[in-house]
C-alpha positions as CSV (number, residue, x, y, z in Angstrom):
1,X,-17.2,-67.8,-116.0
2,X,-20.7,-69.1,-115.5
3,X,-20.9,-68.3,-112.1
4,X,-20.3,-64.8,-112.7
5,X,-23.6,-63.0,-111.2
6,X,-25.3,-61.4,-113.8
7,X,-26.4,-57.6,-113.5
8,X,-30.6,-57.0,-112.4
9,X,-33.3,-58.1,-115.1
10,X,-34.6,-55.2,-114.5
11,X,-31.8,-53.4,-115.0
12,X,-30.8,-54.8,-118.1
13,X,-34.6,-54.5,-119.4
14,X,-34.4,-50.7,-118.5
15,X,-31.3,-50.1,-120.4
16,X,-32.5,-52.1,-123.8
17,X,-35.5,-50.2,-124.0
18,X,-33.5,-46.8,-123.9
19,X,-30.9,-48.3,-126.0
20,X,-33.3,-49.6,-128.7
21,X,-36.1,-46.7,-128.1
22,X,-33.1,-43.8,-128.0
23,X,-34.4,-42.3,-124.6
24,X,-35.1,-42.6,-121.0
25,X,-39.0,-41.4,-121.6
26,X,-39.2,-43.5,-124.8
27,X,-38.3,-46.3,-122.2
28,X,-40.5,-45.1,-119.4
29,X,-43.4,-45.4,-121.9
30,X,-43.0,-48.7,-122.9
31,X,-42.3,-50.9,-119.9
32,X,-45.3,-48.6,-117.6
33,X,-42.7,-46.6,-115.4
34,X,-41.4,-43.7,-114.6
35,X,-38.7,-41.6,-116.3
36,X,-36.6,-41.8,-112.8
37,X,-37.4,-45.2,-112.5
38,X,-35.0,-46.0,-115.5
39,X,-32.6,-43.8,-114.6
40,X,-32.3,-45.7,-111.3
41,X,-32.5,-48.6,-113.3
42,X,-29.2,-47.6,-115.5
43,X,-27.4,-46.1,-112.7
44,X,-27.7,-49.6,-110.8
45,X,-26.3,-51.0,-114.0
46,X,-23.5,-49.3,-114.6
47,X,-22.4,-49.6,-111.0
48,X,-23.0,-52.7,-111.3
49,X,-20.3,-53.1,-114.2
50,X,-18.1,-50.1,-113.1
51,X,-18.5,-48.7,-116.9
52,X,-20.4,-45.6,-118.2
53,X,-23.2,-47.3,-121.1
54,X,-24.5,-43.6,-121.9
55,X,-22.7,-39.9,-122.5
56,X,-24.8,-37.1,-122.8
57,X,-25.5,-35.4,-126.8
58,X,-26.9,-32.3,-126.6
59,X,-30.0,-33.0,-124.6
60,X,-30.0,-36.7,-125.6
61,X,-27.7,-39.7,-124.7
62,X,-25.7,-41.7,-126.8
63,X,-24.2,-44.9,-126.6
64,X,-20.7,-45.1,-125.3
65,X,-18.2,-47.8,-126.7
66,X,-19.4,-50.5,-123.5
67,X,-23.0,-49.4,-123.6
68,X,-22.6,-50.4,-127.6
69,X,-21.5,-53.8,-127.1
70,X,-23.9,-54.4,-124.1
71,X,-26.9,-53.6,-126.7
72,X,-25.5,-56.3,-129.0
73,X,-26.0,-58.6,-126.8
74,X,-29.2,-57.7,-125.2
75,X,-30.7,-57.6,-128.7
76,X,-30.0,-61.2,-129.4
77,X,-30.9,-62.3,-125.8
78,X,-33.8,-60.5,-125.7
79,X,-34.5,-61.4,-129.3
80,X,-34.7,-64.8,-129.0
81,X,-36.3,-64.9,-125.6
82,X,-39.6,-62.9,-128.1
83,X,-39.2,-65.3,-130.6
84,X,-39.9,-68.2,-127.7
85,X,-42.6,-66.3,-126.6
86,X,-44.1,-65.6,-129.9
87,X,-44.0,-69.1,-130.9
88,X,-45.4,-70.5,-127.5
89,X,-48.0,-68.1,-128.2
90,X,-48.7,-69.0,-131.7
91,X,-48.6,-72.7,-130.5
92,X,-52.0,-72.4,-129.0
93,X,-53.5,-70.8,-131.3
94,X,-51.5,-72.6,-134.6
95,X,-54.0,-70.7,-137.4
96,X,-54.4,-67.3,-135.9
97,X,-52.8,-64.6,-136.3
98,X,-52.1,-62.9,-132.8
99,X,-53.1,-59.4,-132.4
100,X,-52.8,-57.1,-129.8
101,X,-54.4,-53.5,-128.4
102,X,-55.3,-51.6,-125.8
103,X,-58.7,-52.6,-124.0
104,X,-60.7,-49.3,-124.4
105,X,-59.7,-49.6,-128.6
106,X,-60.6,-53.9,-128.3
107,X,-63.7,-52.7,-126.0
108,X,-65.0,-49.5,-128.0
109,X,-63.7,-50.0,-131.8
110,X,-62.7,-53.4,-132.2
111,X,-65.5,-55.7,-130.8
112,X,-68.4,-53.7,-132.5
113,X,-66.1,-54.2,-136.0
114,X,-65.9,-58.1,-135.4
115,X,-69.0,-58.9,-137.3
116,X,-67.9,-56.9,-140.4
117,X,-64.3,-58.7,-140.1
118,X,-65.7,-61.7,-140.0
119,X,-67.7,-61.1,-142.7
120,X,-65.0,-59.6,-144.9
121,X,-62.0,-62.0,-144.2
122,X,-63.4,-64.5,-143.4
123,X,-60.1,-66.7,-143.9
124,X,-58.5,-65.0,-141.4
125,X,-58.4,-66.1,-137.7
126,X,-57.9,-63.8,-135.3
127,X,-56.9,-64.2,-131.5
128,X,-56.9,-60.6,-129.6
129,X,-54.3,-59.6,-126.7
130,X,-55.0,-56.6,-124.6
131,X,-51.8,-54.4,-124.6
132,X,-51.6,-51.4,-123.5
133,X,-49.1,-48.7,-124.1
134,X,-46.6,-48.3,-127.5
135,X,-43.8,-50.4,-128.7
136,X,-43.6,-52.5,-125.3
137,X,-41.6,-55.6,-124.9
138,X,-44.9,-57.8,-124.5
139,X,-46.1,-56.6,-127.5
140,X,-42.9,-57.6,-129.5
141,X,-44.5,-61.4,-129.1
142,X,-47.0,-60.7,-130.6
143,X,-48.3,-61.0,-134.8
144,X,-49.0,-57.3,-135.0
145,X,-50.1,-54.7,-132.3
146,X,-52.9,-52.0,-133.5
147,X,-51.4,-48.7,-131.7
148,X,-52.4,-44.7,-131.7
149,X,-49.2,-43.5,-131.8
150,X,-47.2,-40.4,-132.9
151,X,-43.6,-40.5,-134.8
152,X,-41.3,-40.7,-134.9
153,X,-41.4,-44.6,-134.8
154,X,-38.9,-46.7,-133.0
155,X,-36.2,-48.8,-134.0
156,X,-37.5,-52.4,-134.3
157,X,-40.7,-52.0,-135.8
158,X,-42.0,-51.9,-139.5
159,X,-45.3,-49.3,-139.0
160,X,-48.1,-49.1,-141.2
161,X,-50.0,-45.9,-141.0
162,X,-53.5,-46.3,-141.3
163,X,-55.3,-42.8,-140.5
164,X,-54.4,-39.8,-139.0
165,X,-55.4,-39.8,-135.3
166,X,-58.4,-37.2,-135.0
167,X,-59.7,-36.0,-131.2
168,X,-62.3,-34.0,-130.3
169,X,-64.4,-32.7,-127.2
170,X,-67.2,-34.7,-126.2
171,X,-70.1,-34.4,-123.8
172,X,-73.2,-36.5,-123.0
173,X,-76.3,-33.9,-124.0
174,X,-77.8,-34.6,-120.2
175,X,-74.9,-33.3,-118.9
176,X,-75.8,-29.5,-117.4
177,X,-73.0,-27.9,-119.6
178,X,-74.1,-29.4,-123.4
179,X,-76.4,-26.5,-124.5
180,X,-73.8,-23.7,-123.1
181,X,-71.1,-25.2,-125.0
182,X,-72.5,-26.1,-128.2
183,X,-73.5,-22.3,-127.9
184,X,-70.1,-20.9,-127.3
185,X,-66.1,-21.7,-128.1
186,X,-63.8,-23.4,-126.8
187,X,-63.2,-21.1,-124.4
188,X,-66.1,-22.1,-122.5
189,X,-64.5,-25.1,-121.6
190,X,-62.1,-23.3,-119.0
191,X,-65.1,-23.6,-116.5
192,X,-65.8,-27.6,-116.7
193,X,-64.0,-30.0,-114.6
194,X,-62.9,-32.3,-117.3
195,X,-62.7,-36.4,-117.2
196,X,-59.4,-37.2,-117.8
197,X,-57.3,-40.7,-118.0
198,X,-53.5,-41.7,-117.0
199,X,-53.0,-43.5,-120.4
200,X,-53.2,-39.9,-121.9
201,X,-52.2,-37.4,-119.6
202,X,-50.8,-35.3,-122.6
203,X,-54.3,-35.5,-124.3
204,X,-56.0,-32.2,-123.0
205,X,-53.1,-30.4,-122.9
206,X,-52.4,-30.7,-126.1
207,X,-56.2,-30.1,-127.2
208,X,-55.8,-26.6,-125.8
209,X,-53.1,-25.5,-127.5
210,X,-54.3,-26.6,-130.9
211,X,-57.3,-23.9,-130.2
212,X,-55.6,-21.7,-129.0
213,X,-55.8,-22.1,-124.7
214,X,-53.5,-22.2,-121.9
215,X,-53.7,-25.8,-120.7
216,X,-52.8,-24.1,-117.1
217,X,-56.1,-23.0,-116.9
218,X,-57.8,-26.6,-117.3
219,X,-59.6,-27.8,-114.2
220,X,-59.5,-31.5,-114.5
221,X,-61.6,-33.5,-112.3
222,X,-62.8,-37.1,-112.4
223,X,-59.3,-39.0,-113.3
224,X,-59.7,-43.0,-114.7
225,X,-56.9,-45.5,-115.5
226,X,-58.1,-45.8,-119.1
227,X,-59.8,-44.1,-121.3
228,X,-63.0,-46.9,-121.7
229,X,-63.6,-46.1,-118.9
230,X,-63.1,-42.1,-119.2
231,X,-66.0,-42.5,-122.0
232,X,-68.2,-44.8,-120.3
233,X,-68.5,-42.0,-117.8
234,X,-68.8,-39.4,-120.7
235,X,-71.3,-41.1,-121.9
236,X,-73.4,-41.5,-117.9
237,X,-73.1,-37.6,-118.1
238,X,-70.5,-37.5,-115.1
239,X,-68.4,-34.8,-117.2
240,X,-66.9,-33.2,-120.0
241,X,-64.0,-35.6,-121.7
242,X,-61.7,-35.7,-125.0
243,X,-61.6,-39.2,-127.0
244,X,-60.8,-40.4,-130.9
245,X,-63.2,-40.2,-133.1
246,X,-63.8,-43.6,-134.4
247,X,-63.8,-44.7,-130.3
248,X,-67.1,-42.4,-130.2
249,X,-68.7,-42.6,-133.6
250,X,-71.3,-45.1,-132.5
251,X,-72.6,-42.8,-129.8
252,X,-72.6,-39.9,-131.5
253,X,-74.9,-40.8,-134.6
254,X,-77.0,-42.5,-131.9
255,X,-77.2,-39.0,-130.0
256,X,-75.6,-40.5,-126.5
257,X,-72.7,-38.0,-127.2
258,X,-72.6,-34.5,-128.4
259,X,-68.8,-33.1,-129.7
260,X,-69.4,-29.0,-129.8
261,X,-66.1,-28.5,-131.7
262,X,-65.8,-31.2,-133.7
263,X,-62.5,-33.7,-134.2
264,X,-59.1,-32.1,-135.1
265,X,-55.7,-33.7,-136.1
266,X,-53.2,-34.5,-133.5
267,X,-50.5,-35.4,-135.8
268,X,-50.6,-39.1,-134.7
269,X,-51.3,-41.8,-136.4
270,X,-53.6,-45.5,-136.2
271,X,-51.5,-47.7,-136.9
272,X,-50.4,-51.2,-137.8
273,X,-46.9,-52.6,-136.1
274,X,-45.1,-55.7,-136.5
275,X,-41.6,-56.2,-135.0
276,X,-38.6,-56.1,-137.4
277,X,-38.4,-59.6,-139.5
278,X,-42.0,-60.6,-139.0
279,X,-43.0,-62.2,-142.1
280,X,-47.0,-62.6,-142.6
281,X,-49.0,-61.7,-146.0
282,X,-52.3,-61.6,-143.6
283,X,-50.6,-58.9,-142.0
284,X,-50.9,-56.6,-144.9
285,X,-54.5,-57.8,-146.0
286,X,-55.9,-57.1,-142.5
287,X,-53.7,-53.5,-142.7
288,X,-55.7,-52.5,-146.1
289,X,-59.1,-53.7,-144.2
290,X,-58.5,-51.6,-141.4
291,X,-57.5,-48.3,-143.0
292,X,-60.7,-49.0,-145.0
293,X,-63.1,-48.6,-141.6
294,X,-61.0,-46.3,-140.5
295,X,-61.4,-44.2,-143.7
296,X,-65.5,-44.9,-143.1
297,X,-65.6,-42.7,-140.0
C-alpha cells in the first residue's frame, strides 16, 4: 500500500482549492493561475484515479460522492501541513504575531501607519509577510492576512470587515490631461490611455460601469504587475490610473495627485482574515485599530 504512487501535488493542490473555494476561478485566483490551468490540473487527476470528483450544477460544479471523500482527506493533509508551517513560522518570530499583505498595501498604507501602530499598541509585535492575492494557501500560515476583497467569503476563513473598499480616478496634475478632466465627466476619460495592473484587471472595467460607460471603449496603455507600481507611475505623470483611496490619501492632500471624480464604492471590503480555528485576542485588538485609520480617511 505504501508504494502506491500518489496522484500530482499539483493536481491535488488544484482540486482543494476548487473544492474548498467552490470554483475553478475561485481556485485560479488563489494559487496565481489560470482558470484552464486547473481544469487541466483536475482532468489529470481524475485520470489519474479513473473517477469523476466534480458533476456539473447549473453553471457550477459540485462534489460527486469520490470527489467528497478525496476533500476529506486533503483537508486534513493539507491542514496539518499549514499548521507545520504556521508554527515554523511563528518559531522565529515566538512574540509576534505574523501578518501578511500585498506589497503595494505594506509599501503605500501599511509602512507610513507603522509609527502610529507602534505608538498605539505598543504591546503588540508585528512581523509583516508580502502576500499577494485572496485566500491563498501561503497565506493560510500565516496569523492574519489584511486583504481587499469582495464576498462572498470562502469556506475556511473567519473575515472581519473593516471598511468598504472605495476607488477613484486619479491623475498626477503635470500630467497634460488634469485640467480637461477636472473640467469635464467621466466621459472624458474615453480619450486617455489608462495605467492599468494584472493584480486588478477587473478594476477599470468595473469603474466604468458604475458611471455609466462602456468598458469596450477604454484605451489602456501602460500595463504593471502591481498596482505600487501602477501609482508610482501615476504619481511621475506617465498616465491616468484608478487606485483605493486610503493607498492615495497621502498624495492627494500633498497635491502630487488629483482624483476629478472622487472615490465610489465597489462593494468590496478591507478586511481582516484569519483561517478557521485560529485563536489570537491580538487579532481582534489590531482589527478595531485598523478599521479606526481606515475610518480616518
Amino acid at each position: 500500500m505504501s508504494d502506491l504512487p500518489l496522484p500530482p501535488l499539483n493536481a491535488l493542490r488544484s482540486f482543494e482549492a476548487a473544492a474548498r473555494l467552490g470554483g475553478v476561478g475561485r481556485a485560479a485566483e488563489a494559487l496565481h493561475v489560470t482558470h484552464g490551468a486547473i481544469s487541466r490540473q483536475l482532468r489529470v487527476l481524475e485520470d489519474h484515479l479513473g473517477v469523476a470528483l466534480f458533476e456539473r450544477d447549473g453553471r457550477g460544479l459540485r462534489l460527486t460522492r469520490a470527489g467528497a471523500e478525496l476533500q476529506s482527506a486533503c483537508e486534513g493533509a493539507f491542514g496539518q501541513i499549514r499548521e507545520a508551517v504556521g508554527a515554523l513560522k511563528r518559531q522565529q518570530r515566538p512574540d509576534a504575531l505574523v501578518l501578511g499583505c500585498s506589497g503595494s498595501i505594506l509599501a503605500r498604507w501599511m509602512i507610513p501607519h507603522l509609527p502610529a501602530l507602534q505608538r498605539d499598541l505598543p504591546q503588540l509585535p508585528l512581523h509583516w509577510s508580502a502576500q499577494d492575492g485572496s485566500f491563498t494557501e501561503a497565506q493560510r500560515g500565516l496569523d492574519a492576512v489584511l486583504l481587499l476583497a469582495q464576498p462572498p467569503w470562502p469556506r475556511g476563513w473567519q473575515v472581519r470587515e473593516l471598511a468598504p473598499e472605495r476607488v477613484g480616478v486619479v491623475v498626477s496634475p503635470q500630467h497634460p490631461a488634469a485640467a480637461r478632466l477636472r473640467q469635464q465627466p467621466p466621459t472624458a476619460l474615453l480619450g486617455e490611455a489608462l495605467l492599468h495592473t494584472a493584480s486588478r484587471p477587473q478594476a477599470w472595467p468595473a469603474w466604468a460601469l458604475a458611471h455609466g460607460l462602456d468598458p469596450t471603449q477604454l484605451q489602456l496603455g501602460s500595463g504593471f504587475e502591481h498596482l505600487y507600481y501602477l501609482l508610482e507611475a501615476a504619481v511621475a505623470g506617465l498616465g491616468v490610473a484608478i487606485a483605493p483611496e486610503p493607498l492615495v490619501a497621502d498624495e492627494l492632500a500633498a497635491g502630487r495627485l488629483l482624483a476629478p471624480w472622487g472615490f465610489g464604492a465597489t462593494g468590496g471590503f478591507w478586511v481582516l482574515a484569519t483561517p478557521d480555528g485560529a485563536v489570537d485576542a491580538r487579532v481582534e485588538v489590531l482589527a478595531g485599530w485598523l478599521q479606526q485609520q481606515l475610518a480616518g480617511v
